[in-house]
C-alpha positions in Angstrom: 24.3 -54.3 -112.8 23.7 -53.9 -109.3 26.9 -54.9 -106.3 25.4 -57.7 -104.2 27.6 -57.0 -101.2 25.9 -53.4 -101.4 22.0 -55.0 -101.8 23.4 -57.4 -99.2 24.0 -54.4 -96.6 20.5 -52.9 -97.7 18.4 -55.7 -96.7 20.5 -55.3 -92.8 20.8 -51.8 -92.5 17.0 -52.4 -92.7 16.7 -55.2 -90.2 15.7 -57.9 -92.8 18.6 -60.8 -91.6 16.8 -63.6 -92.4 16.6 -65.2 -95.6 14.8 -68.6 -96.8 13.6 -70.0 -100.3 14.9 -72.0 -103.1 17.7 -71.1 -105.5 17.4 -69.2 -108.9 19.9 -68.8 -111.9 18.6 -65.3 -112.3 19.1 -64.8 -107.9 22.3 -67.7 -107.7 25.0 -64.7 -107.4 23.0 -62.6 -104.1 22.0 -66.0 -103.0 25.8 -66.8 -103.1 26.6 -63.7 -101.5 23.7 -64.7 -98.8 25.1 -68.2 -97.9 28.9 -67.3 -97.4 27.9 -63.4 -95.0 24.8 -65.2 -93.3 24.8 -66.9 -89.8 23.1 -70.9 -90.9 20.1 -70.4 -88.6 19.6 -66.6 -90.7 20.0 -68.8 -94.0 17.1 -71.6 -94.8 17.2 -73.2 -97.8 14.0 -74.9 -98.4 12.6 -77.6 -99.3 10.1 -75.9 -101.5 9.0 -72.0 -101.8 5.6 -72.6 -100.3 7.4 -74.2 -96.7 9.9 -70.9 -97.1 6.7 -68.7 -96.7 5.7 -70.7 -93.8 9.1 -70.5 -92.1 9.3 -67.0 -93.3 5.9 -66.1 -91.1 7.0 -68.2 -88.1 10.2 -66.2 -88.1 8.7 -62.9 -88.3 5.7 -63.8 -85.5 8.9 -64.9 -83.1 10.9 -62.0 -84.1 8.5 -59.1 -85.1 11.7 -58.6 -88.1 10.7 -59.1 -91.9 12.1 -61.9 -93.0 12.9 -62.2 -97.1 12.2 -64.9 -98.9 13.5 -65.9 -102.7 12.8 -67.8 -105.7 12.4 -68.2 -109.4 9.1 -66.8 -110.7 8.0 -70.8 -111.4 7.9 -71.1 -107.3 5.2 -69.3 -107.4 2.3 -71.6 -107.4 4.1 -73.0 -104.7 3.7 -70.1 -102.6 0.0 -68.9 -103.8 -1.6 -71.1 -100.8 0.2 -69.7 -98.2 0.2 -66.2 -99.2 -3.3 -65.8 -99.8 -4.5 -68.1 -96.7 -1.8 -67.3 -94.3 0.0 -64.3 -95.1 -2.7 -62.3 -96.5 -4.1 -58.8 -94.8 -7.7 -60.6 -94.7 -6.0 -64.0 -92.4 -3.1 -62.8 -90.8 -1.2 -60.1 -91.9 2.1 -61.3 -92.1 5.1 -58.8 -94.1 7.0 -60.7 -95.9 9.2 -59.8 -98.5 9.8 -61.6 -101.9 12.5 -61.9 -104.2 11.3 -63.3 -107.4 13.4 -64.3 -110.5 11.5 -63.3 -113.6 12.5 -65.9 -115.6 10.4 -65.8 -119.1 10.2 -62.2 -119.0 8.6 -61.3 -122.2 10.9 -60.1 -124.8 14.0 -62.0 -123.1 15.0 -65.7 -124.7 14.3 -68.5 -122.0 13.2 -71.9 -122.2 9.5 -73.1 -123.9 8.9 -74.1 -119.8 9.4 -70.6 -118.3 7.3 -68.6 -121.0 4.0 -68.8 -119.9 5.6 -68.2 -116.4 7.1 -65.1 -117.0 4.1 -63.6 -119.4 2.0 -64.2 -116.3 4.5 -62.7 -113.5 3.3 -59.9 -112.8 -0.7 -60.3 -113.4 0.0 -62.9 -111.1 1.5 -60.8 -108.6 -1.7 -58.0 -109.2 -4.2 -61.1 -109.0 -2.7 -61.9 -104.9 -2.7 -57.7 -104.5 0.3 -58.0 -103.8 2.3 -54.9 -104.3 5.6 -55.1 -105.8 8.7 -53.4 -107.7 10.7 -54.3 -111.0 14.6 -53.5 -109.2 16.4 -51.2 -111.3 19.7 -51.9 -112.2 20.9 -48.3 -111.2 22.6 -49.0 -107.9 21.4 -45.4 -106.6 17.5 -46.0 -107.7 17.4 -49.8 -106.7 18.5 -48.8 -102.9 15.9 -46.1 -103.1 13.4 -48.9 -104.4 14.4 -51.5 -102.0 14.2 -48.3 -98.7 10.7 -48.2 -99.7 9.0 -51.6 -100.4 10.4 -52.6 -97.1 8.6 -49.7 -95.9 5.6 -49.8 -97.1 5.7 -54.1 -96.2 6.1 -53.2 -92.6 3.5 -50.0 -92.9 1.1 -52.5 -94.2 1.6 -55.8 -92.9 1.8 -57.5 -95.9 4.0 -59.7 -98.5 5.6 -57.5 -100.6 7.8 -58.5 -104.1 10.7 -57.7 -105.8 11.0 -58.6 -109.5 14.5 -59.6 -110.4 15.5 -59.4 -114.0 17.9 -61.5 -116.2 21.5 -59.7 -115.5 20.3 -57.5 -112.6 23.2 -58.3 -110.7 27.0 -58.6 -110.9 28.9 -61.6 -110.8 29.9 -63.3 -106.9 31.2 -66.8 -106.3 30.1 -68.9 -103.8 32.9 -69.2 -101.6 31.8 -71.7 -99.1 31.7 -75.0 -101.2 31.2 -78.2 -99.4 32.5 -80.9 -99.2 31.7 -84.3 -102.1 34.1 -86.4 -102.7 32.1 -89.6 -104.9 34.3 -90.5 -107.7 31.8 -90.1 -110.5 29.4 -87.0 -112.0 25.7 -87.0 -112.6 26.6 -87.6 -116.4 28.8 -90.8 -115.8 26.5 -92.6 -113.3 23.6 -92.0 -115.8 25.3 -93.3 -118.8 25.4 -96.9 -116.4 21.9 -96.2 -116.1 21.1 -95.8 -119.5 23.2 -98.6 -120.9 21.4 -101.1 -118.7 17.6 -99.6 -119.5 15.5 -102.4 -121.6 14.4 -101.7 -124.8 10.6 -101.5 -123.8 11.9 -99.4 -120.6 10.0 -96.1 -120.0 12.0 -93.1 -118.4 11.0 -89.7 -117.0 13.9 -87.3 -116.1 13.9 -84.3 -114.0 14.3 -80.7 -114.0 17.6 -79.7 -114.8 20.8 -80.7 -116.4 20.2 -84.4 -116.0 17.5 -84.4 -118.6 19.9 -82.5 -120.6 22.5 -85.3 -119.9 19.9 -88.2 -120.9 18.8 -85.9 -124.2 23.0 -85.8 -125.2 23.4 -89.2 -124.6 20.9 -90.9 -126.3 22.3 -88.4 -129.3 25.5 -89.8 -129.1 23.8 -94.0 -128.6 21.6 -93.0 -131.9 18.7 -94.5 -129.8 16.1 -91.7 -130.4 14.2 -90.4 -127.4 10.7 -91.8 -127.7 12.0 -94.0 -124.2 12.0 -90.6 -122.0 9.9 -88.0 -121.1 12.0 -84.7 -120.2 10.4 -83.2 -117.2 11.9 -79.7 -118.5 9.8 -77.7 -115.4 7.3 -78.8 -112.8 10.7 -79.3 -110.3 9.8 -82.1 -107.8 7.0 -83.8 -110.1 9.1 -86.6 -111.9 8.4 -89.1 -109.4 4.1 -88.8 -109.8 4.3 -88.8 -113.7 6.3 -91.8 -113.8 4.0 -93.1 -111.0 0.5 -92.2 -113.3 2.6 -93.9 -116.1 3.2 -97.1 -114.2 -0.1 -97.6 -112.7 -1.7 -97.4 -116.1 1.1 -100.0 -117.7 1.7 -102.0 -115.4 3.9 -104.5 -118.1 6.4 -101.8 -118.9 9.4 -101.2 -116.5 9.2 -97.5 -115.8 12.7 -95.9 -114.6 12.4 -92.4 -112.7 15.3 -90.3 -112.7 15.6 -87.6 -110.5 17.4 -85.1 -108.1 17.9 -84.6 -104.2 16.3 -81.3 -104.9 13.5 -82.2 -106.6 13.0 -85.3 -104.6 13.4 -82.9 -101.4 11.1 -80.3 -103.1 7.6 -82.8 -102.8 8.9 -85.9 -100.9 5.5 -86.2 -100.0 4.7 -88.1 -103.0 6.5 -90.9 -102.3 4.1 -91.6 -100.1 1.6 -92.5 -102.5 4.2 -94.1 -104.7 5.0 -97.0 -101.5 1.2 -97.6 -100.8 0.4 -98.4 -104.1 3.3 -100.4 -104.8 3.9 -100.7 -108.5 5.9 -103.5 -109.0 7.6 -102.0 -112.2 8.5 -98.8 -110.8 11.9 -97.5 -110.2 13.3 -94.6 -108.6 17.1 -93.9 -109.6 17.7 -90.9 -107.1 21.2 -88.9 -108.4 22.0 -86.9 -105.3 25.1 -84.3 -105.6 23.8 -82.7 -102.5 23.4 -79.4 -104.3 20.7 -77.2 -106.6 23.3 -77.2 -109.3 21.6 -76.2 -112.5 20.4 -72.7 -110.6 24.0 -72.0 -108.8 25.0 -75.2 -106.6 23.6 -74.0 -103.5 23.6 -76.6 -100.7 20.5 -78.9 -100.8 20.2 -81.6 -97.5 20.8 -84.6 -99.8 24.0 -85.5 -98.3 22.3 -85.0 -94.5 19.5 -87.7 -95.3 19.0 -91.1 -95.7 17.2 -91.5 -98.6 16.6 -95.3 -98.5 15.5 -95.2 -94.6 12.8 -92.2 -96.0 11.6 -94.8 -98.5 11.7 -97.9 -97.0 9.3 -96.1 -94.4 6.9 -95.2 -97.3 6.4 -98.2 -98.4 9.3 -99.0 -101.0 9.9 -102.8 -101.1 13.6 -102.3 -101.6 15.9 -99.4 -101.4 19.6 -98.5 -101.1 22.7 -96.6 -102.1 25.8 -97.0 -104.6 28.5 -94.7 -105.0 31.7 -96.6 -107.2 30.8 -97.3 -111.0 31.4 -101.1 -109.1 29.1 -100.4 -106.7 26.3 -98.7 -109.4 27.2 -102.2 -111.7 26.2 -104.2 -108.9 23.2 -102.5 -107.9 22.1 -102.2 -111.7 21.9 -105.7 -111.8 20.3 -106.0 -108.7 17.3 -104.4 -110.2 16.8 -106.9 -112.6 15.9 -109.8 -109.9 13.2 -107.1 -108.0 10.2 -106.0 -108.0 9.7 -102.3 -107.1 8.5 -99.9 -106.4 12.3 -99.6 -105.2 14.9 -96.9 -104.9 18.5 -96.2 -105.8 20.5 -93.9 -104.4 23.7 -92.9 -107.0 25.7 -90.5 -104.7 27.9 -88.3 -107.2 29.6 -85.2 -107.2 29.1 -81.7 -108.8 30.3 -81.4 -112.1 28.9 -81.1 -115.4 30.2 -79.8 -118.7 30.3 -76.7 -119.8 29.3 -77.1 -123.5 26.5 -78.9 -122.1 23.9 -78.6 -124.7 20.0 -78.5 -124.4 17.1 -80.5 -126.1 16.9 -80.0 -129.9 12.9 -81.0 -129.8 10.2 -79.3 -128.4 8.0 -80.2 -125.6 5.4 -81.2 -127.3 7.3 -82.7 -129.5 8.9 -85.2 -126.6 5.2 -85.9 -125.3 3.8 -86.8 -128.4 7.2 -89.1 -129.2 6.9 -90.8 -125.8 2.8 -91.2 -126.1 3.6 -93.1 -129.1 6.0 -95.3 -127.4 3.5 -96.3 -124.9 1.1 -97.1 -127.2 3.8 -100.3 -128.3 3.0 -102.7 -126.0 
């Protein structure tokens, strides 16, 4: 495994100081390492991996100094528009260097959501021409790798990638931890939410350990999970599914459950959610102010007002709850409403570690929930 303290001091004995993109289990140890030795204006974490190319070429046209930007492999559609139309040798020639998570390497046991991701890494990378390098775990080859590729990004003038495998690097803690101090986890604020959901309620649940939470708990209620749909990847999509769902069924109460950083990651579409105005849609927003499930880097949950954002596009009602009182109250709130309308449970980080993950498939969950829906 390679030291990220000497990786670290690669990337600035090579004049690349500026880092952006969004967290990764397989990068959450040098992103650690990156967040407590980096400067805050050196250190972006974006909202998606697509605006971190962006701010990743505005950096380097002000600077003239490649700029690195990270991510897990599934970021990359994110990023495809920007590096072929802005980036790219035939636009604007812009160097700038990727580190990419393989996730769903072939060969390696990962999740059913990252396999076709990581079977298509690297063709993907070959299909943008963009040149890139597999590190090597060898501390002595992976310097000699990384002296190169920055190289040959600058030689050229454009994006470069480095492929991160599972256990590339050695262990670091994030040192600088801030500040939360809501009473309750993720896992006992959804519980409320759960116990008050209606038995013809509809749910979709984001990326992460909270659909892993709703999957446990329903285990535990004996309620089956024909209710939910487990957004297991797509970060940031929760919001639109549950919107296409309530559109189409307009009877049924439909519940989104989702994340600061996945709310963060396409706030765009709640844009479309307020002008349409579903009156059976709501938005339960858990915000720990952190990318937990991928190494609890800081997201800006805890810097925005997420009701104010809403209320602006278009949300009929919208507002924040902390206490399990407060969470009681605004549960039963809901009931006398009509949506679309968002609540804000502001928790803290902390899940459990024998946290377990779903025992069905994905297409098992879709076809349980499309059979639900079909109940009127």
């Amino acid at each position: 495994m390679l030291n990220v303290a000497k990786v670290y001091n690669t990337f600035l004995s090579h004049g690349v100081d500026f880092f952006t993109g969004v967290p990764d289990s397989l990068l959450k140890n040098i992103c650690a390492y990156i967040t407590d030795h980096t400067p805050s204006e050196k250190h972006i974490i974006a909202a998606n991996e697509g605006a971190a190319v962006g701010i990743a070429s505005g950096y380097y046209m002000a600077s003239g100094k490649l700029p690195l930007v990270y991510m897990q492999n599934s970021g990359l559609g994110n990023t495809v528009n920007p590096l072929l139309s802005l980036a790219d040798e035939k636009v604007y020639g812009l160097p700038v260097l990727l580190m990419i998570g393989w996730r769903g390497e072939p060969g390696i046991k990962d999740e059913p959501q990252h396999k076709k991701q990581g079977e298509v890494t690297l063709a993907l990378l070959e299909a943008m021409r963009i040149p890139y390098v597999i590190l090597d775990t060898d501390d002595n080859k992976a310097l000699e790798q990384l002296h190169e590729i920055i190289v040959s990004a600058r030689e050229k003038s454009v994006p470069h990638a480095i492929v991160i495998r599972k256990d590339t690097f050695e262990r670091y803690e994030l040192q600088s931890e801030q500040a939360n101090i809501c009473p309750l986890s993720r896992e006992d604020a959804l519980k409320l939410v759960v116990d008050h959901l209606g038995e013809k309620d509809a749910v979709v649940s984001t990326t992460g350990k909270l659909s892993r939470e709703l999957f446990e708990y329903r285990e535990i209620k004996g309620e089956g999970h024909g209710h939910d749909f487990l957004t297991v990847g797509s970060m940031g999509h929760s919001s639109s599914i549950a919107l296409g769902i309530a559109l189409e069924q307009p009877y049924r109460r439909v519940y989104c459950l989702d994340g600061d950083g996945a709310f963060i990651m396409h706030m765009g579409a709640i844009s479309n959610i307020g002008c349409l105005s579903p009156k059976n849609y709501f938005h339960i927003l858990f915000n720990n102010g952190s990318h937990e499930s991928v190494g609890e880097q800081p997201t800006l949950g805890f810097q925005l007002d997420f009701p104010s954002i809403a209320k602006s596009c278009g949300y009929r009602e919208a507002f924040s709850a902390t206490s399990e009182a407060e969470i009681e109250e605004a549960l039963n709130r809901l009931d006398s409403l009509e949506g679309p309308v968002l609540l804000e449970l502001r928790v803290k980080v902390a899940s459990r570690n024998d946290l377990g993950r779903p025992t069905t498939t994905p297409v098992e969950n879709k076809e349980s929930l499309m059979a639900f829906l079909k109940n009127e």
